[in-house]
C-alpha positions in Angstrom: -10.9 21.1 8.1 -11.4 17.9 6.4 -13.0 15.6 8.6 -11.4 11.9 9.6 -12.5 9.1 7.8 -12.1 5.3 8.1 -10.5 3.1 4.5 -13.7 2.0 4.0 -15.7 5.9 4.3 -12.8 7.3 2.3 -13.0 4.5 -0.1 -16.8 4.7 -0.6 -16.3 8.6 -0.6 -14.1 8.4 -3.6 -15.8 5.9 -5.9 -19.2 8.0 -5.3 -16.8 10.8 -6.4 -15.6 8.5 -9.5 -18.8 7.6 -10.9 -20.7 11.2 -10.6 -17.4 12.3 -12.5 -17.7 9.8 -15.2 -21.1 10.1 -15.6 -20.9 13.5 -15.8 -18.0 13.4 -18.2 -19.4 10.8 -20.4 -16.1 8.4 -19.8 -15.8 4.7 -20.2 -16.5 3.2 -16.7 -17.3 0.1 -15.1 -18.2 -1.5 -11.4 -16.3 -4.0 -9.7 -17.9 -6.7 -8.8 -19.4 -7.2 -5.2 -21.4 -5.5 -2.6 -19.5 -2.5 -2.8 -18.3 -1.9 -6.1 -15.4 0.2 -7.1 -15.4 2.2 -9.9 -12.5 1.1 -12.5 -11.4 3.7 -15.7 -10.4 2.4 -18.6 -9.1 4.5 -21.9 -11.8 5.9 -24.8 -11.7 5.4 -28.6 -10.7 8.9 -28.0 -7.1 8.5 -26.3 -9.1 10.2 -22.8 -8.6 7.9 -19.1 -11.3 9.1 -16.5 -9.1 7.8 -13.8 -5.8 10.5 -15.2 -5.7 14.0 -15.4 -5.3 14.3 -19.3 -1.8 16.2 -19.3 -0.3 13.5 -17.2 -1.6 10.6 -19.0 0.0 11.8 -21.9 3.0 12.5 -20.4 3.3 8.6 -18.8 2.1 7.2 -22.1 5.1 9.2 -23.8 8.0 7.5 -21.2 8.1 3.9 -21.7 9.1 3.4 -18.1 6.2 5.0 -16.6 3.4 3.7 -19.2 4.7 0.1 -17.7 3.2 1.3 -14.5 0.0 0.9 -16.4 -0.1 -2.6 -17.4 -0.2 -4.5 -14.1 -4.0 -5.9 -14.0 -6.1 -5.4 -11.3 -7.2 -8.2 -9.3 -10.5 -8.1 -10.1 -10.4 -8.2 -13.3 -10.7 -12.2 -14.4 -14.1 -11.9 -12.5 -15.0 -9.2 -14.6 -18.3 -10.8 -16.9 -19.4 -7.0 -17.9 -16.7 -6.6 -20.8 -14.9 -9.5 -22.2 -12.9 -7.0 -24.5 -11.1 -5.1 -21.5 -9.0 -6.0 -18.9 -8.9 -3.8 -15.9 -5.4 -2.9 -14.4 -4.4 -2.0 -11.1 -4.2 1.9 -12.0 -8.0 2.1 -13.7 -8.9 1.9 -10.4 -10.4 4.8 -8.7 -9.3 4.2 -5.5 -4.9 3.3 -6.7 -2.9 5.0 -5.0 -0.3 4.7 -7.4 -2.8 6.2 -9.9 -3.1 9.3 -7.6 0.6 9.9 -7.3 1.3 9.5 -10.9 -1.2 12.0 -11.4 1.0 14.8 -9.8 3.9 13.6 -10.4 3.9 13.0 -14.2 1.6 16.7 -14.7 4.3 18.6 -16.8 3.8 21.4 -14.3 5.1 19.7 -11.6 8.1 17.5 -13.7 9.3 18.6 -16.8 13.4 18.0 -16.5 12.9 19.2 -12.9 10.0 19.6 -10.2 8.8 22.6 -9.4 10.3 24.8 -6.8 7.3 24.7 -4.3 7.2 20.8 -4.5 11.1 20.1 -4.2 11.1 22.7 -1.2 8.3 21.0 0.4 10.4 17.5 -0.1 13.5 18.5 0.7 14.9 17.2 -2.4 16.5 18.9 -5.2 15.1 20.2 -8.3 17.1 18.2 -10.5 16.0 14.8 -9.0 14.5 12.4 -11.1 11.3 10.5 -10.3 11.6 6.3 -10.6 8.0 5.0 -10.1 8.0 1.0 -8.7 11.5 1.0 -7.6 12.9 -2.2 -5.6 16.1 -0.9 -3.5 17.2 -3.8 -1.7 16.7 -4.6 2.5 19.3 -6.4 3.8 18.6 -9.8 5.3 20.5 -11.3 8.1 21.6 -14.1 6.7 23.6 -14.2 3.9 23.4 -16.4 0.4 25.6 -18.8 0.0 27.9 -18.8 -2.4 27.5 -21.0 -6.0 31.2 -21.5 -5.6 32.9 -23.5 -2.5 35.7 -21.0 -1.7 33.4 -17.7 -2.6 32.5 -15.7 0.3 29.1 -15.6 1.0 26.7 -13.3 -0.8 24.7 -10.4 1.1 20.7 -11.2 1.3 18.2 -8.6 0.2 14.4 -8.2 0.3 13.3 -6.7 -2.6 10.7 -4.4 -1.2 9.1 -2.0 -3.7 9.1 2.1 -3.4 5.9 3.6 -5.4 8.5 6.4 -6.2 11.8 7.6 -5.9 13.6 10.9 -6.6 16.9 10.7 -7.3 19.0 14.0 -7.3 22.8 14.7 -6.7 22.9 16.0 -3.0 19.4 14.0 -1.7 17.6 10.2 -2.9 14.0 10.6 -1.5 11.9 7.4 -1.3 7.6 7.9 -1.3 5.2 5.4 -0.5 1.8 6.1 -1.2 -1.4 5.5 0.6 -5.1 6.1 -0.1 -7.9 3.3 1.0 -5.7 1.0 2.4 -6.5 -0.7 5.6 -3.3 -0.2 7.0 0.7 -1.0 6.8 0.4 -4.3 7.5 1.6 -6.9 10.2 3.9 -9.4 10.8 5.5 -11.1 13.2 8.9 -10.7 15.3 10.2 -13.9 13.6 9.9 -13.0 10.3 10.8 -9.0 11.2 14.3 -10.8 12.3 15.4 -12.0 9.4 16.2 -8.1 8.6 19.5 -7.4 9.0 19.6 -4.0 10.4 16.2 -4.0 12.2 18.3 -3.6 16.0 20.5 -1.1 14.6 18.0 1.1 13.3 14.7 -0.3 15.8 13.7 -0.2 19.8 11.9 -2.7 18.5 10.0 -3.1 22.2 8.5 0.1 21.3 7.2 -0.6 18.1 3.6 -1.0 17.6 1.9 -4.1 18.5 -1.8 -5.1 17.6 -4.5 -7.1 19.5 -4.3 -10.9 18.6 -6.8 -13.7 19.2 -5.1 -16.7 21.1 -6.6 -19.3 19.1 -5.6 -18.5 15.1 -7.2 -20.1 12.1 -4.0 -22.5 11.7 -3.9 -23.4 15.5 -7.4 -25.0 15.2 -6.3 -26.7 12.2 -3.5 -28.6 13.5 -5.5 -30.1 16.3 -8.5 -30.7 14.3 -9.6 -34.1 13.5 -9.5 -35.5 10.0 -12.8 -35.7 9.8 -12.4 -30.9 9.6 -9.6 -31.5 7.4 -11.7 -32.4 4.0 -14.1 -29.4 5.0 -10.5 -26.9 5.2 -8.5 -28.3 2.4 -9.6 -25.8 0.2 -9.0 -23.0 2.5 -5.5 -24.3 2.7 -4.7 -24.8 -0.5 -5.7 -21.3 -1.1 -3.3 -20.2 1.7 -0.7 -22.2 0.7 -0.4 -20.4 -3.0 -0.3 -17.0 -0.7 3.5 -15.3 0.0 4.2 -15.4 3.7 4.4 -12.4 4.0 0.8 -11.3 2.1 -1.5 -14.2 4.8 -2.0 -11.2 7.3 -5.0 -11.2 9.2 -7.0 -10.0 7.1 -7.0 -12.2 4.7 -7.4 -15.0 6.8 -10.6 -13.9 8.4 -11.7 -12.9 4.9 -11.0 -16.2 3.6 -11.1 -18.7 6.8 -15.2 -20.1 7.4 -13.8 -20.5 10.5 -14.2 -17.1 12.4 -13.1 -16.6 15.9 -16.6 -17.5 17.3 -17.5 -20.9 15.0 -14.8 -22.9 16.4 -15.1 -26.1 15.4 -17.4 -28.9 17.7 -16.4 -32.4 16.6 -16.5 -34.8 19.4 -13.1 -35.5 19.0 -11.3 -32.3 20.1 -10.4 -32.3 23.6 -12.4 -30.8 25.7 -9.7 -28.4 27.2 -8.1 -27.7 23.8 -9.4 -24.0 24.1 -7.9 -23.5 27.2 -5.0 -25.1 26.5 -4.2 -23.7 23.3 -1.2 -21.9 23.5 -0.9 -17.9 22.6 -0.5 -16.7 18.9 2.8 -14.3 18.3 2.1 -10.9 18.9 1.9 -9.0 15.8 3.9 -5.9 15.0 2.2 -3.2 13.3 3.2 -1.0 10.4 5.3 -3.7 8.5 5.6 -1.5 5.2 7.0 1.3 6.8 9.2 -0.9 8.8 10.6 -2.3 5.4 10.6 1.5 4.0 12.7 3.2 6.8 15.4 0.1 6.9 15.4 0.4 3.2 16.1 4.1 3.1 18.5 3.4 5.7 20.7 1.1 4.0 20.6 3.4 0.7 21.4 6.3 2.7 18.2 8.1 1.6 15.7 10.0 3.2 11.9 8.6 3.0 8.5 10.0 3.1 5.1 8.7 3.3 2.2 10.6 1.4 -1.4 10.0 2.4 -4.7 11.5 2.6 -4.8 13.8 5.8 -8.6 12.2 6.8 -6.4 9.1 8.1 -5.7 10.0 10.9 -5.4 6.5 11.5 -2.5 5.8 9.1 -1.2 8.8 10.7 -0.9 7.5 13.9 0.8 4.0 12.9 3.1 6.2 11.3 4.0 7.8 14.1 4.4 5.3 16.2 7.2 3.3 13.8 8.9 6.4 14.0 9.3 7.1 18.1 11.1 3.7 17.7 13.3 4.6 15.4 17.0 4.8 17.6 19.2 7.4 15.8 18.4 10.9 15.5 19.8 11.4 12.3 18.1 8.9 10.4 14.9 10.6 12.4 15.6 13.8 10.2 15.2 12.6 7.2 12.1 10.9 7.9 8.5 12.5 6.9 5.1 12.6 6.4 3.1 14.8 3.9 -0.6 14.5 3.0 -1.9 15.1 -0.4 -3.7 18.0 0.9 -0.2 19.9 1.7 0.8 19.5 -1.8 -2.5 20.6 -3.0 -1.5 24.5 -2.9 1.8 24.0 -4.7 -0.4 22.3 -7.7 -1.1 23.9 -10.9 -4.9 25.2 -10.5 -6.0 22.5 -13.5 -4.9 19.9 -11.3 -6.2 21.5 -8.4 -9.4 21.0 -9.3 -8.8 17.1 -10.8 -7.9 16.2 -7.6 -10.3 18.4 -5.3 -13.3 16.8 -7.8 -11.8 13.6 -8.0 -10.6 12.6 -4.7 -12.0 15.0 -1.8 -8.6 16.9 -1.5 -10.1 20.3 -0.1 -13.4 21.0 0.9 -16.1 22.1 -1.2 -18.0 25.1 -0.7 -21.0 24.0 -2.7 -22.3 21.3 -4.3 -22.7 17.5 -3.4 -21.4 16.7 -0.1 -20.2 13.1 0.0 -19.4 13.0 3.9 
């Protein structure tokens, strides 16, 4: 039994993984920068990608609407001083998740005009369906657009939200997110979860996960901060204020903020009582993707699933606590989970051992042991 494993073990598990493989296959390679590096692929005067299984690279490089998959840059590259002649992408990464699914998913022995057997059963979809990688169904929004036109009725809202893949058949539409190292879902709050149309229809949204939050946040402080804090945080802000919304989740305001929960700010000038006085952040809601993900397979009538490493248990849990709030029963049905590790037996043997070498997907019986 695999054992469990936090983002960050799993993530420093993998890129160990990544580099003896590279090393040991002589392929073009490089390190992020930063205290923990991740290892980033990029493709050899010789056509080969460490970071693809080489029957499903060539496969996505021979259908123009997956090889676009592999030209969104990774966020690390303009940092990048090693190689002024490369940009890294998203999928070079060792870590993507996206990289991962394409790898089975594009393998010619698990898609060629129609998945295999073992892999539709284990789906519930039907052979015939056809995979979509990056879709962007559309989540209803409660309050509609109005129209260009006076005397046009108004126009329906939608969030855009993106599904890493969907599989489109003629009885079943499946939609698959993918996870790997990621921290987690997400958060947000119950204001900006209202603006979703359906989120009471489908939702007991009193039983949905919450998560811990400090009573005093970063832009609380701010606003009852005295100029003289305000040209030491205009930075800060002006970095928030390029940030969606929706992407200023904790995280990347404790990564970002100097001003951590324990350095609050001293200036004589604050009242004295301001801490205690400060009134209580909104609570957050947990598992905001997958929110988005079951009111989007909802409104398309589809069924969803979320694939992820089985070490998360963590992941695992957030997942199934979005889903004991779910309300109807029969939208209940058609929502899963799968970990890569159950589709590992239904995999050709070649990419079997990709996968096991690359990414920890079974146990090995000898060899290096990363955990």
């Amino acid at each position: 039994m695999l054992p469990a494993l936090t983002a960050n073990q799993l993530r420093r598990e993998i890129n160990l993984r990544a580099e003896d493989y590279a090393r040991a296959h002589h392929l073009l390679h490089d390190l992020s920068p930063g205290p923990s590096p991740s290892v980033i692929f990029g493709r050899d005067a010789l056509g080969l990608h460490g970071n693809f299984h080489h029957a499903s690279y060539n496969r996505i490089l021979a259908h123009p609407d997956w090889a676009r998959r592999l030209a969104k840059p990774h966020t690390a590259s303009r940092r990048s001083v090693a190689r002024k002649d490369w940009r890294w992408m998203e999928l070079d990464s060792a870590t993507s998740s996206d990289a991962l699914l394409m790898n089975i998913f594009c393998h010619p022995d698990v898609f060629e005009e129609q998945l295999n057997a073992p892999i539709a059963a284990l789906l519930g979809v039907d052979r015939t369906a056809q995979p979509r990688f990056g879709a962007n169904p559309g989540v209803p929004l409660a309050t509609p657009l109005k129209p260009r036109r006076k005397k046009a009725a108004p126009l329906d809202a939608f969030d855009r939200t993106e599904i890493d893949l969907v599989l489109s058949g003629p009885t079943t539409t499946l939609f698959l997110e993918a996870k790997l190292t990621e921290s987690d879902f997400q958060t947000a709050t119950p204001t900006l979860l209202a603006r979703y149309r359906d989120l009471d229809l489908v939702f007991d949204t009193d039983r949905l996960p919450r998560t811990p939050v400090a009573t005093l946040t970063m832009a609380t402080r701010a606003t009852h901060s005295s100029r003289s804090d305000e040209s030491r945080s205009d930075a800060w802000f002006s970095a928030a204020a390029r940030m969606p919304s929706a992407a200023r989740s904790d995280d990347w305001i404790e990564q970002h903020s100097s001003y951590q929960s324990a350095e609050v700010p001293t200036a004589p000038d604050i009242p004295a009582d301001f801490l205690e006085s400060a009134p209580p952040a909104e609570p957050r809601i947990a598992g905001y993707q997958l929110i988005r993900n079951v009111l989007a397979a909802h409104a398309a009538g589809a069924a969803f699933c979320l694939l992820l490493d089985a070490r998360r248990r963590d992941l695992i849990d957030t997942w199934y606590a979005v889903l004991s709030a779910v309300r109807s029963p029969s939208l209940a049905t058609r929502l899963r989970v799968l970990t890569w590790q159950d589709l590992t037996p239904a995999l050709p043997p070649d990419l079997r051992q990709f996968l096991a070498t690359k990414y920890g997907t079974q146990p090995l019986t000898q060899g290096r042991q990363y955990t």
